[in-house]
Backbone as CSV, one residue per row, in Angstrom:
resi,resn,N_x,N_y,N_z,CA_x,CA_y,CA_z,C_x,C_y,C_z
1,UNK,0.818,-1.191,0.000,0.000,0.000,0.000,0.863,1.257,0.000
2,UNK,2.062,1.147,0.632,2.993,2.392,0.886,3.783,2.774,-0.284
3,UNK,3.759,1.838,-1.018,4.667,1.849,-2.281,3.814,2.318,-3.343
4,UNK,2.171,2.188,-3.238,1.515,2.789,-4.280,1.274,4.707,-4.531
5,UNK,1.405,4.576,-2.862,0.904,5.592,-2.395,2.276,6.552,-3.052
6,UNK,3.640,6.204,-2.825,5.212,6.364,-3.706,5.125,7.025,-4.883
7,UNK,4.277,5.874,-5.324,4.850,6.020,-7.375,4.003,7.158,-7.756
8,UNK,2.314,7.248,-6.690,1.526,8.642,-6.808,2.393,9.575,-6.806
9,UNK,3.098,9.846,-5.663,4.280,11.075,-5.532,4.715,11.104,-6.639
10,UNK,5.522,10.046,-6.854,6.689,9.962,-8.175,5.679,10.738,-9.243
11,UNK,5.071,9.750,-9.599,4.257,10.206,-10.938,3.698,11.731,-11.202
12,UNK,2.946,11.677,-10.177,2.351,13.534,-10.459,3.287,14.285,-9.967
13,UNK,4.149,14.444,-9.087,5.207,14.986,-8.128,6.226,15.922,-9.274
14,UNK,6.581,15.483,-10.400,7.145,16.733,-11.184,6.038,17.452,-12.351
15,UNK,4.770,16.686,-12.916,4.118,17.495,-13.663,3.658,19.221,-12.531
16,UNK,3.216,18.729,-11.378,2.766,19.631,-10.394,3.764,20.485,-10.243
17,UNK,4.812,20.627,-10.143,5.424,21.491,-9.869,6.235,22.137,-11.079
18,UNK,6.225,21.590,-11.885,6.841,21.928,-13.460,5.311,23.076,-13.455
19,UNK,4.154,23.002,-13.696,3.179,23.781,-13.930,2.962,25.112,-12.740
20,UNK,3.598,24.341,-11.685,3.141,25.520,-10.276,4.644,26.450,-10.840
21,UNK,5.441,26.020,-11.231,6.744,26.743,-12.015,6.562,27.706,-12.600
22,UNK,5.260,27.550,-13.936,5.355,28.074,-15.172,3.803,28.839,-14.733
23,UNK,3.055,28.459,-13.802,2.022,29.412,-13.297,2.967,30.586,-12.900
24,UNK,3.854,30.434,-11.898,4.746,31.418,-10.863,5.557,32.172,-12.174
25,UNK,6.041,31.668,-12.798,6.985,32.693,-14.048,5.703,33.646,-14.527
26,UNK,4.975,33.092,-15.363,3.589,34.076,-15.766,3.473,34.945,-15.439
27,UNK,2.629,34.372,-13.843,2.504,35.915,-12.768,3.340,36.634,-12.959
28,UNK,4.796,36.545,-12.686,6.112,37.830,-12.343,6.042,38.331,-13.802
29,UNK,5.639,37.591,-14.350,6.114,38.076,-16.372,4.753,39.329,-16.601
30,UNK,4.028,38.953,-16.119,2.739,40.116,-16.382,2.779,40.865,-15.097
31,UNK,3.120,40.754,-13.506,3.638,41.925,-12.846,4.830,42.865,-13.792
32,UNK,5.414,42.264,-14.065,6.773,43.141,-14.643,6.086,43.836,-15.719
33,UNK,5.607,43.264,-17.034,4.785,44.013,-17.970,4.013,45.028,-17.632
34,UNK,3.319,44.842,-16.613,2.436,45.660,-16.645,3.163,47.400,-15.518
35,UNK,4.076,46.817,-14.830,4.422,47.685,-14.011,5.490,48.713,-15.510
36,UNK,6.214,48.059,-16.617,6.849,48.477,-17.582,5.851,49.408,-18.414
37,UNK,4.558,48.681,-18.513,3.319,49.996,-19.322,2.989,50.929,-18.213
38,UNK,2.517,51.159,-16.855,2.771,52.070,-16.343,4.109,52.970,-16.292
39,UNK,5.279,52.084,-16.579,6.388,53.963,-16.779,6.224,54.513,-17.842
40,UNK,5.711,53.472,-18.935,6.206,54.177,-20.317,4.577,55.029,-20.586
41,UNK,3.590,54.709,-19.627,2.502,55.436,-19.794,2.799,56.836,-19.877
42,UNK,3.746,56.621,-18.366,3.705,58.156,-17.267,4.830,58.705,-18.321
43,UNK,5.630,58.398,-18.803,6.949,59.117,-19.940,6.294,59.403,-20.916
44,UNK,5.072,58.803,-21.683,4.841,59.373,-22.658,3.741,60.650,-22.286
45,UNK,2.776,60.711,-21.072,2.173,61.708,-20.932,3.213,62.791,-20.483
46,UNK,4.709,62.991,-20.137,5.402,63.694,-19.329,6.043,64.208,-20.834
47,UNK,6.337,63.444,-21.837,7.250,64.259,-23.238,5.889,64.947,-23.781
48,UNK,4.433,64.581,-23.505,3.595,65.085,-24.448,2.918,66.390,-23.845
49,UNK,3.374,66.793,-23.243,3.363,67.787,-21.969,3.318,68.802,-22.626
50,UNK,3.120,70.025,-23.145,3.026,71.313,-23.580,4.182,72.014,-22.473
51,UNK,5.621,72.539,-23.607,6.705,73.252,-22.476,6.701,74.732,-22.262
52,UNK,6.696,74.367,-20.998,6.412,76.285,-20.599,7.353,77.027,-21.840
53,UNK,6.222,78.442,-21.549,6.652,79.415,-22.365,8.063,79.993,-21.620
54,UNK,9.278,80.866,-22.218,10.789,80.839,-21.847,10.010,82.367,-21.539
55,UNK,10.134,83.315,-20.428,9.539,84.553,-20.152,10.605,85.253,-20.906
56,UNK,10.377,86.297,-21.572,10.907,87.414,-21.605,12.054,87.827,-20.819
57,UNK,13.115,88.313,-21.228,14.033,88.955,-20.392,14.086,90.010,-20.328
58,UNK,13.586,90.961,-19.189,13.370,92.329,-18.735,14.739,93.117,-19.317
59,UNK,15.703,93.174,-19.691,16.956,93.362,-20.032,17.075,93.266,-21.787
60,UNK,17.552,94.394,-22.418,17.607,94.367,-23.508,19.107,94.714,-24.281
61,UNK,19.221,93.673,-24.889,20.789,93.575,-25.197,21.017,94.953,-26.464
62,UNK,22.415,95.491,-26.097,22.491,96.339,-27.095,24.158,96.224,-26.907
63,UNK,24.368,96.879,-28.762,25.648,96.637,-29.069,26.484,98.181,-28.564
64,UNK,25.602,99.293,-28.293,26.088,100.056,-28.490,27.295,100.581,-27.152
């Protein structure tokens, strides 16, 4: 009986964890993606930004 109960281990014992593997990579692979489209969100609303106007310089250059 103890030996059947074994080869159960054996047998399913690496599909299960080969898959609990490639579940766990996934997850981190779409945390990382998605945390990568939030910077490039926030960079592209930050270049598409309208740049302040350069004020006037109260001071007027002359050659003379």
């Amino acid at each position: 009986m103890k030996s059947s109960v074994m080869n159960k281990m054996r047998e399913w014992g690496f599909p299960v964890i080969v898959i609990a593997a490639w579940f766990l990579g996934f997850a981190y692979t779409l945390a990382r993606l998605g945390e990568a489209h939030r910077t490039h969100s926030a960079a592209a609303v930050a270049a598409q930004a309208p740049a302040q106007p350069v004020p006037a310089s109260p001071y007027v250059a002359s050659a003379e």
